[in-house]
VMD Tcl script that builds the backbone (N, CA, C; Angstrom):
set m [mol new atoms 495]
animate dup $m
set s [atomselect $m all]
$s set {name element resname resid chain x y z} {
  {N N UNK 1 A -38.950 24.220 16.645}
  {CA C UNK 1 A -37.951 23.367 16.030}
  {C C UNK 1 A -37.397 22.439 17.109}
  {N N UNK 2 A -37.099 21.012 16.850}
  {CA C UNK 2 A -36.720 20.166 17.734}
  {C C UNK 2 A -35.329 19.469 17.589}
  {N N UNK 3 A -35.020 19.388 18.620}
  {CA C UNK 3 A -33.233 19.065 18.214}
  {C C UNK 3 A -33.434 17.818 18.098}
  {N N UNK 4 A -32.765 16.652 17.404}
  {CA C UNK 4 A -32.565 15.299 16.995}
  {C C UNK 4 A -31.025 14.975 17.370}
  {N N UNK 5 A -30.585 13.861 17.879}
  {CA C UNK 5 A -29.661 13.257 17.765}
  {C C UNK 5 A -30.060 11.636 16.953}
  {N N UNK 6 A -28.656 11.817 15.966}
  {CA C UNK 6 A -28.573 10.735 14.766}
  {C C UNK 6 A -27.438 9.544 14.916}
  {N N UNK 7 A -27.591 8.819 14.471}
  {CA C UNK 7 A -26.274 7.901 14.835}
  {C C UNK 7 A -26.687 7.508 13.621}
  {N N UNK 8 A -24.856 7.615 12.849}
  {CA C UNK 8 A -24.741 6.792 11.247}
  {C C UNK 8 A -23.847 5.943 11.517}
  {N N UNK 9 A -23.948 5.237 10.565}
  {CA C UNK 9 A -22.502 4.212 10.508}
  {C C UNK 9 A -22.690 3.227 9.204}
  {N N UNK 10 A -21.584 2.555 8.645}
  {CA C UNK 10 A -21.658 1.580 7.297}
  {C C UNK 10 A -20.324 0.801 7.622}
  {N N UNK 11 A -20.384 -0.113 6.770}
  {CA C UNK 11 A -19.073 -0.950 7.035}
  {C C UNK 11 A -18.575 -1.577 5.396}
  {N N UNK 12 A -19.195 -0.956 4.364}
  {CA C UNK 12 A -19.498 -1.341 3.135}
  {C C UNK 12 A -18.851 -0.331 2.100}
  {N N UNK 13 A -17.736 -0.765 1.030}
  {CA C UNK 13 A -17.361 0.378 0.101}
  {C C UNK 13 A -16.490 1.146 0.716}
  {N N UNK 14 A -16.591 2.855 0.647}
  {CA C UNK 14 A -15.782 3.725 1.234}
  {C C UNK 14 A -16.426 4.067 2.605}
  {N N UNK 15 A -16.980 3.463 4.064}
  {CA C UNK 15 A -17.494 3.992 4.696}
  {C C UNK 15 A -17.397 5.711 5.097}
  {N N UNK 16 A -16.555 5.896 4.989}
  {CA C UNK 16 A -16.298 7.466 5.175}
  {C C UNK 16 A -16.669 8.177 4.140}
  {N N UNK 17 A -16.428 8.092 3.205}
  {CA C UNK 17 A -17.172 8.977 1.884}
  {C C UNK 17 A -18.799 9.227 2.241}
  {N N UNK 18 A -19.615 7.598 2.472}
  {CA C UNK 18 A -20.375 7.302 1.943}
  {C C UNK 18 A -20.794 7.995 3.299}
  {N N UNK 19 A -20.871 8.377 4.544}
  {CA C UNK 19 A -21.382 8.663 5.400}
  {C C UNK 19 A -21.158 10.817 5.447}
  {N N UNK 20 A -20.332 10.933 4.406}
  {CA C UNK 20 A -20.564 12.629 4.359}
  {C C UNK 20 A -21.483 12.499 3.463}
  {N N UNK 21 A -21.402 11.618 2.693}
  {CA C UNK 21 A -22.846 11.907 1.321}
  {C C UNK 21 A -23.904 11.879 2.362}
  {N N UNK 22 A -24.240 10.960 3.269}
  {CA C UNK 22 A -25.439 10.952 3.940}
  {C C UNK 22 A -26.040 12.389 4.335}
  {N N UNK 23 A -24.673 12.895 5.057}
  {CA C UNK 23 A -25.114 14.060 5.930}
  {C C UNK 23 A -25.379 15.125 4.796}
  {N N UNK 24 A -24.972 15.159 3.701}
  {CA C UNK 24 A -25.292 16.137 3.026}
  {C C UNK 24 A -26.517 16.126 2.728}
  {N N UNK 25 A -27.042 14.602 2.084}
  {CA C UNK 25 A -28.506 14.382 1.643}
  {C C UNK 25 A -29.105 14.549 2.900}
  {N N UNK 26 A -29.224 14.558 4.055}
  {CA C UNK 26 A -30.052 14.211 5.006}
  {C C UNK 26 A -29.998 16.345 5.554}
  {N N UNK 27 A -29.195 16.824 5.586}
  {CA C UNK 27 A -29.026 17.863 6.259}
  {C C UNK 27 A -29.424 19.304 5.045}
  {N N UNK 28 A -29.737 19.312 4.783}
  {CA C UNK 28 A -30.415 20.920 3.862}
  {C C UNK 28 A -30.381 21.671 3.921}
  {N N UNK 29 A -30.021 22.055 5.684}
  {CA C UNK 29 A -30.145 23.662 5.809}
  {C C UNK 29 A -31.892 24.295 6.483}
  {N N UNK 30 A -32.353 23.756 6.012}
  {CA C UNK 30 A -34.006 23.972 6.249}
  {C C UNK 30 A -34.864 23.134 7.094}
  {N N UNK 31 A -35.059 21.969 6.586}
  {CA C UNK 31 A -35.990 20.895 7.435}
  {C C UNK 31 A -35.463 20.255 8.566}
  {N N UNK 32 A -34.342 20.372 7.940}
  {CA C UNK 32 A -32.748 19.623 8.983}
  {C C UNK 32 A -31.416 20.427 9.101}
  {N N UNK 33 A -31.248 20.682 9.717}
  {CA C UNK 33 A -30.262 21.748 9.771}
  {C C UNK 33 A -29.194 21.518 11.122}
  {N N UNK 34 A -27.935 21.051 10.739}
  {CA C UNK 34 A -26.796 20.293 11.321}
  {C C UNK 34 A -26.307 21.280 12.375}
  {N N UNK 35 A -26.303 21.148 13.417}
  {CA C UNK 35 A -25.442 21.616 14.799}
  {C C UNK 35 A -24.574 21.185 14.718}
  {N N UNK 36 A -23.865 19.824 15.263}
  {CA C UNK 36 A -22.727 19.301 15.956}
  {C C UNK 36 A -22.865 18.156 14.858}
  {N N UNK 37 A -21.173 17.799 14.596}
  {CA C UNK 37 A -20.653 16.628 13.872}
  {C C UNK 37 A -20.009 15.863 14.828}
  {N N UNK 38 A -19.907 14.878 15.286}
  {CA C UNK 38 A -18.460 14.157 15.981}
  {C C UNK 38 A -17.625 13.770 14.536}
  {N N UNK 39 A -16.507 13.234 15.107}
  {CA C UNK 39 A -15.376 12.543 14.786}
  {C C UNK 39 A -16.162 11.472 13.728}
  {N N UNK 40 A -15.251 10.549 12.834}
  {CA C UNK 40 A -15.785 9.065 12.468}
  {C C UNK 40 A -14.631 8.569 13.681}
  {N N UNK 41 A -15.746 7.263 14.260}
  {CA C UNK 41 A -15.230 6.303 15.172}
  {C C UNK 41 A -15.113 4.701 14.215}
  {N N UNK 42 A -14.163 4.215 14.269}
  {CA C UNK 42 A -14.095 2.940 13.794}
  {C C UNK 42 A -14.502 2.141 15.195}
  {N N UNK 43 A -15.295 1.321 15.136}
  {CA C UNK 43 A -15.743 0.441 15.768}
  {C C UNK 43 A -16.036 -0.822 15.161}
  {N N UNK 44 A -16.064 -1.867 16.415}
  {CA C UNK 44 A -16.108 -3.304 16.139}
  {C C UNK 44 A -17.645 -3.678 15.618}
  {N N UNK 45 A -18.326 -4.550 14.840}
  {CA C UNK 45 A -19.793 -5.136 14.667}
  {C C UNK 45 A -20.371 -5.359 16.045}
  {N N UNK 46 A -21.673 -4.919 15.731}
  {CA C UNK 46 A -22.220 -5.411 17.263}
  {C C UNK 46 A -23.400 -6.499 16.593}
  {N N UNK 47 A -23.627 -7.240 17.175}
  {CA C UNK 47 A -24.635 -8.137 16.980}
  {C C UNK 47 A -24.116 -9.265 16.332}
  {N N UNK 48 A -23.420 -9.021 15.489}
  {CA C UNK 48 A -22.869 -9.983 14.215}
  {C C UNK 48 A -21.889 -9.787 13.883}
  {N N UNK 49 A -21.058 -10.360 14.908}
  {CA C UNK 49 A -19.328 -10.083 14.327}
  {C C UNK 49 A -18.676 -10.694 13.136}
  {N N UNK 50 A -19.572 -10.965 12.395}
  {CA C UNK 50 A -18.475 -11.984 11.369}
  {C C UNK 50 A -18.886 -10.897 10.208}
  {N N UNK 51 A -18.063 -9.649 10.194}
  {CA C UNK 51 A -18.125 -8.836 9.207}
  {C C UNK 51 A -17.264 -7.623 9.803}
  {N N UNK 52 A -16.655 -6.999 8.545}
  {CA C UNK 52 A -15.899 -5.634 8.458}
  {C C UNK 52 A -16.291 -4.713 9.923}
  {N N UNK 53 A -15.201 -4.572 10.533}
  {CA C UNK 53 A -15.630 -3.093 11.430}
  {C C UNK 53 A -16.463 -1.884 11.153}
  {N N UNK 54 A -16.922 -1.311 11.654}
  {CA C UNK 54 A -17.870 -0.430 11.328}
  {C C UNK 54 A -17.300 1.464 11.229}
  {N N UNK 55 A -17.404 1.787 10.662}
  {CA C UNK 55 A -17.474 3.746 11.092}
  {C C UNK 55 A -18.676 4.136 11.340}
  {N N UNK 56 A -18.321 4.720 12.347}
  {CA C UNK 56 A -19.330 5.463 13.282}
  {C C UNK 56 A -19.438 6.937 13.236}
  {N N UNK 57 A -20.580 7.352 13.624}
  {CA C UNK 57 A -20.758 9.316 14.151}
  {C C UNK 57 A -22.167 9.472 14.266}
  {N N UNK 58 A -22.220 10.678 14.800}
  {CA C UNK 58 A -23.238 11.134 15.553}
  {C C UNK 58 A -23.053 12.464 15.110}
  {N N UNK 59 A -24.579 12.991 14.551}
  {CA C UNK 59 A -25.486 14.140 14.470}
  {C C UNK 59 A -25.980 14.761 15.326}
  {N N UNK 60 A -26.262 16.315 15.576}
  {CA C UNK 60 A -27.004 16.628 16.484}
  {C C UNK 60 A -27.420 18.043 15.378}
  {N N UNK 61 A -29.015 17.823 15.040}
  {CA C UNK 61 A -29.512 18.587 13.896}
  {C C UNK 61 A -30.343 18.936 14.829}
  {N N UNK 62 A -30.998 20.276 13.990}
  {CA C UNK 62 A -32.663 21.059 14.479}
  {C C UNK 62 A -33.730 20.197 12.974}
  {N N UNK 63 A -34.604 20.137 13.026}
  {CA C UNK 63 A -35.772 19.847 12.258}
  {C C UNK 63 A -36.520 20.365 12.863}
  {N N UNK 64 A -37.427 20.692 11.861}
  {CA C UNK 64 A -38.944 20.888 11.634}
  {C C UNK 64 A -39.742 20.119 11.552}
  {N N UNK 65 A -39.009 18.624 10.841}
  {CA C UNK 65 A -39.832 17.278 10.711}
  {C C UNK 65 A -40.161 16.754 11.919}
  {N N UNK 66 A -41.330 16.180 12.009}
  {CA C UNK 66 A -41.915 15.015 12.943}
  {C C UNK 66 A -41.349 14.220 13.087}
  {N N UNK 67 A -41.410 13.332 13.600}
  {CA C UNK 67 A -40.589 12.450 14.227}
  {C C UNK 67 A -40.663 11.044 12.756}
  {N N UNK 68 A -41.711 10.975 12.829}
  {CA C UNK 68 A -41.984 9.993 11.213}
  {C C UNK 68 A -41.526 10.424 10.026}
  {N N UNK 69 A -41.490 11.807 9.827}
  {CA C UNK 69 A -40.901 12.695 8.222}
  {C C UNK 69 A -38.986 12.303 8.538}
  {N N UNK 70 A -39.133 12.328 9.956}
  {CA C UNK 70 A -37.331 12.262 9.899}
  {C C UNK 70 A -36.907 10.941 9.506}
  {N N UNK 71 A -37.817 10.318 9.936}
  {CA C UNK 71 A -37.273 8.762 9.815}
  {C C UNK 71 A -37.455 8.380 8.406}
  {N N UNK 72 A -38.273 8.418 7.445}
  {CA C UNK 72 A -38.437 8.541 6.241}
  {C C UNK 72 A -37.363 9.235 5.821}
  {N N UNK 73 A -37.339 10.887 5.893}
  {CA C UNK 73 A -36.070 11.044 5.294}
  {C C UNK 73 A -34.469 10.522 5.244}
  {N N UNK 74 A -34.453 9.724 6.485}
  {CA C UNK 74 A -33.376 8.846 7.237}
  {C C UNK 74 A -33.580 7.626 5.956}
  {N N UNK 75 A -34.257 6.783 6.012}
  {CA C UNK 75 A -34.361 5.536 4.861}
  {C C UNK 75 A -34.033 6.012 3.951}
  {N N UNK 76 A -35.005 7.259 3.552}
  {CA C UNK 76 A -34.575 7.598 1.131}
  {C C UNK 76 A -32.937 7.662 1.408}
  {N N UNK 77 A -32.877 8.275 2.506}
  {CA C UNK 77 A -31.019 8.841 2.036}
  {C C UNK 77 A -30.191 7.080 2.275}
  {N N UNK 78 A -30.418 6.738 2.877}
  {CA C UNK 78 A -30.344 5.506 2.740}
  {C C UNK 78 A -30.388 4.324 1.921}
  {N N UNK 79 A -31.588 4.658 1.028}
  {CA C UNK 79 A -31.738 3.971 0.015}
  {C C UNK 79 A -30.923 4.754 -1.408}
  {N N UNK 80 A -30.956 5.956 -1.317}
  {CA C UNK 80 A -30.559 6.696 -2.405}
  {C C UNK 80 A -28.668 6.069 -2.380}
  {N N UNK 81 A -28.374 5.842 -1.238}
  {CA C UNK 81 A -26.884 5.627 -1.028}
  {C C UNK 81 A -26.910 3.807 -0.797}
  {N N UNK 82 A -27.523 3.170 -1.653}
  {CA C UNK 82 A -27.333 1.947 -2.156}
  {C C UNK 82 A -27.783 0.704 -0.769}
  {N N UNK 83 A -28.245 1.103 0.542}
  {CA C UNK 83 A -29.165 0.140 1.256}
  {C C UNK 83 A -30.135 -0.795 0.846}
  {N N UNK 84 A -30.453 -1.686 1.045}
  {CA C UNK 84 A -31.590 -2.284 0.435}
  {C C UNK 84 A -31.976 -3.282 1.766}
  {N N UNK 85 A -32.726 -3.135 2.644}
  {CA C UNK 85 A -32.819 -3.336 4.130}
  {C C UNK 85 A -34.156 -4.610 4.220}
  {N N UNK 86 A -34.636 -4.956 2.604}
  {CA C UNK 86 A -35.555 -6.272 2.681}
  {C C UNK 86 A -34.105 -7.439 2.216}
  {N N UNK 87 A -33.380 -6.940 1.521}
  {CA C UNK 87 A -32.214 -8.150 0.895}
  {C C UNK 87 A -31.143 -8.525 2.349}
  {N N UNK 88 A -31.287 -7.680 3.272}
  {CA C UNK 88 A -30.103 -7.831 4.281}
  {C C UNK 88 A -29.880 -8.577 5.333}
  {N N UNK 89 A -28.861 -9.043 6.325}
  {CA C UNK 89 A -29.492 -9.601 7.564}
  {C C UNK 89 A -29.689 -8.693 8.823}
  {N N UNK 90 A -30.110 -9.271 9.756}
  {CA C UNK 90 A -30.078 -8.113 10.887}
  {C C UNK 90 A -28.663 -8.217 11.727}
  {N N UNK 91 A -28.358 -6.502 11.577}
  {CA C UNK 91 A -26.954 -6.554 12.313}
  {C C UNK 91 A -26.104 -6.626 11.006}
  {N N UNK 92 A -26.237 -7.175 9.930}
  {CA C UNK 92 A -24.918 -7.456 9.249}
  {C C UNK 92 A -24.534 -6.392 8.593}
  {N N UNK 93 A -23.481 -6.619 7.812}
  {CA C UNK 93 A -23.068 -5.640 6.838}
  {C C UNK 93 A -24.273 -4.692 5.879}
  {N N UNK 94 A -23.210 -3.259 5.984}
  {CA C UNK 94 A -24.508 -2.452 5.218}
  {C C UNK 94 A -23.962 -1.018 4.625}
  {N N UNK 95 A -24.357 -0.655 3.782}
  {CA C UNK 95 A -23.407 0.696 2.966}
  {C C UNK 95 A -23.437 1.403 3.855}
  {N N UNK 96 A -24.688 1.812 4.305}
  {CA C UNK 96 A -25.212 3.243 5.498}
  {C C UNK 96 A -26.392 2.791 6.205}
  {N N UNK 97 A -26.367 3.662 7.727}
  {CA C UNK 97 A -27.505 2.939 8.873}
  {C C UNK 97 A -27.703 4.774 9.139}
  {N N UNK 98 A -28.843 4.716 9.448}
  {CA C UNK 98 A -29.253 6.259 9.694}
  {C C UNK 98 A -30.286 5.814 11.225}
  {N N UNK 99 A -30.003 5.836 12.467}
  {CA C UNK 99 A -30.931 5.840 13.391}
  {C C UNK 99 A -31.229 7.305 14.303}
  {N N UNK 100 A -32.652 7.191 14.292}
  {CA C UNK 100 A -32.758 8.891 15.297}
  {C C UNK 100 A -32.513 7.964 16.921}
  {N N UNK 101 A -31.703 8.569 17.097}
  {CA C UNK 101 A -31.129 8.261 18.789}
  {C C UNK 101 A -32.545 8.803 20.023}
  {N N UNK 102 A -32.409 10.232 19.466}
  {CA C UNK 102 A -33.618 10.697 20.367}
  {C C UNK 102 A -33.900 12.330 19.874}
  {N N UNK 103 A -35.062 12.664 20.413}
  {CA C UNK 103 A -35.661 14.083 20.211}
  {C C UNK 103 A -36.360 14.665 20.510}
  {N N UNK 104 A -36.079 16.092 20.897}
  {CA C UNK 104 A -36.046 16.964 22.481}
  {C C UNK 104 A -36.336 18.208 22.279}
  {N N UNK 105 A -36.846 19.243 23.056}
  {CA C UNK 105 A -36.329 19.996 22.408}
  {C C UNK 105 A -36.415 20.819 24.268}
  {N N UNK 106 A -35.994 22.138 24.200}
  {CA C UNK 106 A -35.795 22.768 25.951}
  {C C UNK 106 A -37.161 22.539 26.405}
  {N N UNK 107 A -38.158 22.885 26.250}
  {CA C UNK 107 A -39.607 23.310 26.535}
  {C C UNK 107 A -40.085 21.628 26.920}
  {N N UNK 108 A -39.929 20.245 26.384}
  {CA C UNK 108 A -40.924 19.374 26.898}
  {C C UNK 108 A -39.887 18.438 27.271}
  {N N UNK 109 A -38.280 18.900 26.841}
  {CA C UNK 109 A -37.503 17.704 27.587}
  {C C UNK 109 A -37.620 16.521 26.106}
  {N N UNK 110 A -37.426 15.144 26.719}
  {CA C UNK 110 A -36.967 14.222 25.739}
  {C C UNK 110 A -38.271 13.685 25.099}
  {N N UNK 111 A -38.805 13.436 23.532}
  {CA C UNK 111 A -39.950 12.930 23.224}
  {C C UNK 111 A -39.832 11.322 23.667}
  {N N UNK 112 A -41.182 11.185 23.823}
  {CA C UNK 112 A -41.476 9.346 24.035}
  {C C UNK 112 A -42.177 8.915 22.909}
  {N N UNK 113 A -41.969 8.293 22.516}
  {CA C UNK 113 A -42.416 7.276 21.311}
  {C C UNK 113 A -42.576 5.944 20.716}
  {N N UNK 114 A -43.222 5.183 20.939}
  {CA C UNK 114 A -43.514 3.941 21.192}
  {C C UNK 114 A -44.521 3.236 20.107}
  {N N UNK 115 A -44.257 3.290 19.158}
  {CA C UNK 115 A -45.399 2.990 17.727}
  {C C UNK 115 A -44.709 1.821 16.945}
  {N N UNK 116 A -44.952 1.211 16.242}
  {CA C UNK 116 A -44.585 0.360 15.434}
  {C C UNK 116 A -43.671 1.154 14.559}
  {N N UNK 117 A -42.531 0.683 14.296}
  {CA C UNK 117 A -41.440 1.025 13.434}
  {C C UNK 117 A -40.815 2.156 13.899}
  {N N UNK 118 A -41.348 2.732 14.952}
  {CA C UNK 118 A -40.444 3.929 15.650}
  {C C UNK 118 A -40.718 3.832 17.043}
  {N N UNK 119 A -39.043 3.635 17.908}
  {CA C UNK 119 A -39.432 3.635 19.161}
  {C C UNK 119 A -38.521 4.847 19.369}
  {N N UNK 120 A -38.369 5.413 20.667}
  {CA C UNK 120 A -37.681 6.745 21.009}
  {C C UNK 120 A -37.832 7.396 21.902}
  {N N UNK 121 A -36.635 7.380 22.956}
  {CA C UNK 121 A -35.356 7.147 22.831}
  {C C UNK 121 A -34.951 5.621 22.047}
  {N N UNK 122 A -34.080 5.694 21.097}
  {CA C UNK 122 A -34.172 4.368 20.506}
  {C C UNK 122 A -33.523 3.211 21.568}
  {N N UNK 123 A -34.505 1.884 21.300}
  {CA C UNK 123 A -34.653 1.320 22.476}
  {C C UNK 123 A -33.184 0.881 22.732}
  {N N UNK 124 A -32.448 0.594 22.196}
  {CA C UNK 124 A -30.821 0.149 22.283}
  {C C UNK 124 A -29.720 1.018 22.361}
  {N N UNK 125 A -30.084 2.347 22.348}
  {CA C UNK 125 A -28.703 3.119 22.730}
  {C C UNK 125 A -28.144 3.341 23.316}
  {N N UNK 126 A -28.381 3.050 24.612}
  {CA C UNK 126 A -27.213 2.553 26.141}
  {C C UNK 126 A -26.720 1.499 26.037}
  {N N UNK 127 A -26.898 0.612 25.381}
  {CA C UNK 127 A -25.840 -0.460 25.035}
  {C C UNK 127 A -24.940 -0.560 24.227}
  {N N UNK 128 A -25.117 0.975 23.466}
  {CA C UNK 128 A -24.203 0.766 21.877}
  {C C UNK 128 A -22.820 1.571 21.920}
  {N N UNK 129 A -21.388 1.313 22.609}
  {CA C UNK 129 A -20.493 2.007 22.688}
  {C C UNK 129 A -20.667 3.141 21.048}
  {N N UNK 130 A -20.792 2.287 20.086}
  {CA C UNK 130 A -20.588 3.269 18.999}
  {C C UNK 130 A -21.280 4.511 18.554}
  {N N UNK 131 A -22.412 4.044 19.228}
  {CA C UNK 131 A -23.765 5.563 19.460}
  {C C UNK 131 A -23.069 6.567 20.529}
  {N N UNK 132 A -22.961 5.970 22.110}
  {CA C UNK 132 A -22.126 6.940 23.090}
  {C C UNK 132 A -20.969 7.100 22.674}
  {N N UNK 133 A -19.812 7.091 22.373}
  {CA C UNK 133 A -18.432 7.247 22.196}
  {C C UNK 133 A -18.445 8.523 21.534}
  {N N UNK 134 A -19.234 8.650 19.977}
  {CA C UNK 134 A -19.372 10.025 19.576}
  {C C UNK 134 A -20.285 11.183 19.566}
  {N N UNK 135 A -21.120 10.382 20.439}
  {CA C UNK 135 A -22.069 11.129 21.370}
  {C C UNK 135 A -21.550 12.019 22.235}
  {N N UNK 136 A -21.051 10.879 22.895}
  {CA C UNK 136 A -20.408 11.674 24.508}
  {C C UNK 136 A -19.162 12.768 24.172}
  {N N UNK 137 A -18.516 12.757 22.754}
  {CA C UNK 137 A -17.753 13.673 22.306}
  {C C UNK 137 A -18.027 14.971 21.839}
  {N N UNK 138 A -19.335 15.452 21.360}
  {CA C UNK 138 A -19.736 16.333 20.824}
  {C C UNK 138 A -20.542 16.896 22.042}
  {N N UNK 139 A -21.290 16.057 22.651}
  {CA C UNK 139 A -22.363 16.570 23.817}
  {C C UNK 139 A -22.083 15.332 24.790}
  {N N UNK 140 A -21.324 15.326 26.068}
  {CA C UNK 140 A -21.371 14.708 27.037}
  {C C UNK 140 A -22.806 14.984 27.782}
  {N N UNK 141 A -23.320 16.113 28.181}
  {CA C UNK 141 A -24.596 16.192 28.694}
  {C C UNK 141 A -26.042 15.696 27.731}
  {N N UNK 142 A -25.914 15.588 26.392}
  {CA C UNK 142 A -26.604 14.937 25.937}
  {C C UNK 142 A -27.556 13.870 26.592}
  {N N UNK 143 A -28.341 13.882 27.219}
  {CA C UNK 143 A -29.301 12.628 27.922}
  {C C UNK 143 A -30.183 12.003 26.701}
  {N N UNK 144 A -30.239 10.707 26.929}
  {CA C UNK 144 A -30.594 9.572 26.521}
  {C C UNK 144 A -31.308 8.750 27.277}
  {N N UNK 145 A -32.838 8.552 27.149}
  {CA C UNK 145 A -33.634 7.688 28.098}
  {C C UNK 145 A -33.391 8.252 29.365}
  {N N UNK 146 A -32.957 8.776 29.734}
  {CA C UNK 146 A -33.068 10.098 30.720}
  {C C UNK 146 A -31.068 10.012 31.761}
  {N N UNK 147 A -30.168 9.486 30.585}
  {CA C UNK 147 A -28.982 9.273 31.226}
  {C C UNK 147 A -27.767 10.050 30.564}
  {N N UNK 148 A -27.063 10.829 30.841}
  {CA C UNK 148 A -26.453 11.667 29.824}
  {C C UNK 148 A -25.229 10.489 29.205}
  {N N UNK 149 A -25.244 10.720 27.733}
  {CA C UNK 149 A -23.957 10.542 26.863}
  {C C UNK 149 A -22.791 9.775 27.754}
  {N N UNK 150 A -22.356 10.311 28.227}
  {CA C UNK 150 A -20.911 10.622 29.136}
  {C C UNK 150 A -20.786 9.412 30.097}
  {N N UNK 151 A -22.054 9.593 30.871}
  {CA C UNK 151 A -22.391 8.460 32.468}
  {C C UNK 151 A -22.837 7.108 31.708}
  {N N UNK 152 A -23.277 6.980 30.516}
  {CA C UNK 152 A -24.215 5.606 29.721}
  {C C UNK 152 A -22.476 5.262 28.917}
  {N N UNK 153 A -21.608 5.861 28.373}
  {CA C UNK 153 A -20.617 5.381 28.007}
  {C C UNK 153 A -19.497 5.022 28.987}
  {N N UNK 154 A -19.440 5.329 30.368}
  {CA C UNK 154 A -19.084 4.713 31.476}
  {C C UNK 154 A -18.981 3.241 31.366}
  {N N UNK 155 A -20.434 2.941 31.352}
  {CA C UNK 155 A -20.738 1.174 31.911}
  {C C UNK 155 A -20.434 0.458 30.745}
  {N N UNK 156 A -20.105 1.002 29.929}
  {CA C UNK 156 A -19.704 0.169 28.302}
  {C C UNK 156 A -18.502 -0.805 28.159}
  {N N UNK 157 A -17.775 -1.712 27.425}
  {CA C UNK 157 A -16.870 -1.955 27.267}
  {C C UNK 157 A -16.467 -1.246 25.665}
  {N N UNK 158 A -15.780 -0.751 25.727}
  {CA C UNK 158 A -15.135 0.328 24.676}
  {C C UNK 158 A -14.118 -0.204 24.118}
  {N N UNK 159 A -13.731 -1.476 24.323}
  {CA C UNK 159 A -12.549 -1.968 23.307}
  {C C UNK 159 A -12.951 -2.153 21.660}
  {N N UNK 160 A -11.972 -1.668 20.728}
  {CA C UNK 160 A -11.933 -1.699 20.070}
  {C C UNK 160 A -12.471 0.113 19.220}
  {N N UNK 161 A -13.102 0.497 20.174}
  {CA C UNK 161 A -13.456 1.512 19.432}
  {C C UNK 161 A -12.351 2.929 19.681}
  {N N UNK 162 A -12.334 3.201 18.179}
  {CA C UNK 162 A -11.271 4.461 17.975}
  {C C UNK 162 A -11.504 5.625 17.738}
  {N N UNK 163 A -11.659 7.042 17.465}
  {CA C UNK 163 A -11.413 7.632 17.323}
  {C C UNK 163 A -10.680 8.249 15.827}
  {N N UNK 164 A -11.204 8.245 14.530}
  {CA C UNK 164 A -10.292 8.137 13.605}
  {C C UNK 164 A -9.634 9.713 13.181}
  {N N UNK 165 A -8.517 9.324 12.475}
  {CA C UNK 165 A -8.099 10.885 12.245}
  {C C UNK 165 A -8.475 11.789 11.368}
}
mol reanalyze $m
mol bondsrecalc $m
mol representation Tube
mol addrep $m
């Protein structure tokens, strides 16, 4: 079984509702099976600021799935929770975002993955305060592209991002 770290977030509707529905559809108990929750983080848009702030969090599940079955199951729940990712822009507004951050497990260390439509460690997550912030809260030692959680949310600028109650 291989541990996964997830990064959700939406900025669309009830973001907070709509991001426990995720984890429920996405987490089963069986194929996927939830360790660690962080916090929801309200955070600013990255890429495309001319839209609603975002809520943020981070997963840290066991699967059984491959690295491709996760990501699939990542889209249906996605789509099942009203996404539609050919109608959208990139970066902009969106009900729910499901990305696998990375996946590891003790025995081979961090997977590499480099294929069309799946890269991993995902190629942008040292740049994304909103991926580290509730990363680095649940698992500071968490490594990423081979940098833990904690030391990659260091070099960030973190304004704007909260902590919600």
């Amino acid at each position: 079984m291989a541990e996964a770290v997830l990064s959700l977030g939406g900025n669309l509707g009830d973001p907070r509702a709509t991001l426990a529905r995720a984890i429920d559809l996405l987490c089963d108990g069986e194929a996927v099976r939830l360790i660690a929750r962080s916090s929801d983080w309200r955070t600013p848009p990255w890429g495309d600021p001319d839209q609603p702030a975002f809520v943020n969090l981070c997963l840290i599940v066991e699967t059984t799935l491959a690295p491709r079955e996760l990501l699939a199951r990542a889209r249906d729940v996605e789509t099942a929770l009203g996404r539609n990712r050919s109608a959208e822009r990139r970066w902009g507004p969106r009900t729910v975002d499901i990305d696998i951050v990375t996946i590891g497990d003790d025995t081979s260390g961090e997977l590499i993955v480099d294929e069309p439509g799946l890269t991993l460690p995902h190629p942008r997550a040292l740049e994304r305060a909103f991926v580290l912030a509730p990363l680095a809260e649940i698992a500071p030692q968490q490594r990423v592209a081979g940098m833990t959680a904690r030391d990659a949310l260091a070099h960030l600028d973190v304004a704007g991002v909260e902590r919600l109650p």
